[in-house]
DRENDO-1510 file (C-alpha; in Angstrom, 1 decimal, always signed):
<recs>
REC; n; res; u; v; w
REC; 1; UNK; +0.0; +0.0; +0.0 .
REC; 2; UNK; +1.2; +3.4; -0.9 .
REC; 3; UNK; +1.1; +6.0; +1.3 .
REC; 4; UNK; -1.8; +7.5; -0.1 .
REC; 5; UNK; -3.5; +4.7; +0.4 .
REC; 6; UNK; -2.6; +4.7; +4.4 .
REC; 7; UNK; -3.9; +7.9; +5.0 .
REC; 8; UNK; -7.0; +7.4; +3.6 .
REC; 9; UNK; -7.5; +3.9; +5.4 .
REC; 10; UNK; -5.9; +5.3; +8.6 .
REC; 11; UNK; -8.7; +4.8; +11.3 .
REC; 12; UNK; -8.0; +6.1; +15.2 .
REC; 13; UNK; -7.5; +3.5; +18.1 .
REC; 14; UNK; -10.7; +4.0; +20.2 .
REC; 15; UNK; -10.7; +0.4; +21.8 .
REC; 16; UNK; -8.0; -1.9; +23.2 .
REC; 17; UNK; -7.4; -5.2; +24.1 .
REC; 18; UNK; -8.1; -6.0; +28.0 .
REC; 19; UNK; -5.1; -8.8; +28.0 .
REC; 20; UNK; -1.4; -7.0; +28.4 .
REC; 21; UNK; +1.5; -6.9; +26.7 .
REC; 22; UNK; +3.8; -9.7; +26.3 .
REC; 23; UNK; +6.9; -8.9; +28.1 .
REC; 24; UNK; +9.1; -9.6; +25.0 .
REC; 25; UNK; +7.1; -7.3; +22.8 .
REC; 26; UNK; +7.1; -4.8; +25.5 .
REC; 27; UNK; +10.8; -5.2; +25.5 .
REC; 28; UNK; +11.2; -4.8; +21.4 .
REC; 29; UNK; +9.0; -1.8; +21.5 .
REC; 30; UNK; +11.1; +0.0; +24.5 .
REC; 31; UNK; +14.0; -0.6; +22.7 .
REC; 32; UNK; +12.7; +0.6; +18.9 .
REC; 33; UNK; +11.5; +3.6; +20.7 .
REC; 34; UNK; +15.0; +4.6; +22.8 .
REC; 35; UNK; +17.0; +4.1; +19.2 .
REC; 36; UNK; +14.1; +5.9; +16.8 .
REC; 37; UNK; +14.8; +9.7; +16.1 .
REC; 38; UNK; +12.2; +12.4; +17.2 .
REC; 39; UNK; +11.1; +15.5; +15.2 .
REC; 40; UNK; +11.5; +18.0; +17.9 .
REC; 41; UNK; +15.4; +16.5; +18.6 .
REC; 42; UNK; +14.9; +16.0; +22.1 .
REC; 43; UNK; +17.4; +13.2; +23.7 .
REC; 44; UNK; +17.5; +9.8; +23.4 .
REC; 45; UNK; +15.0; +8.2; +26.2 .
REC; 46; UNK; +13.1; +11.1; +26.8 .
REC; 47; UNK; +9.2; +10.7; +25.6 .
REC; 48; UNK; +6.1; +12.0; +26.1 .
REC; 49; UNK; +7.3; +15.7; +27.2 .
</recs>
């Protein structure tokens, strides 16, 4: 799918899943999101703020 085609299809997250997440995934994800750049610059590890 092109991105086009994402933005159109691109629905918002009104309901999650009760069950957590797996620790592993939680683990993948923390780690993605330390290493991935952010548009306003701000240092590694810092999110939300």
């Amino acid at each position: 799918m092109d991105a086009s085609g994402a933005i159109k299809k691109h629905r918002e997250m009104t309901a999650f899943k009760p069950d957590p997440m797996p620790a592993e995934n939680l683990d993948k994800l923390s780690r993605a999101l330390y290493l991935s750049s952010s548009e306003r610059a701000f240092h590694r590890g810092r999110f939300g703020s």
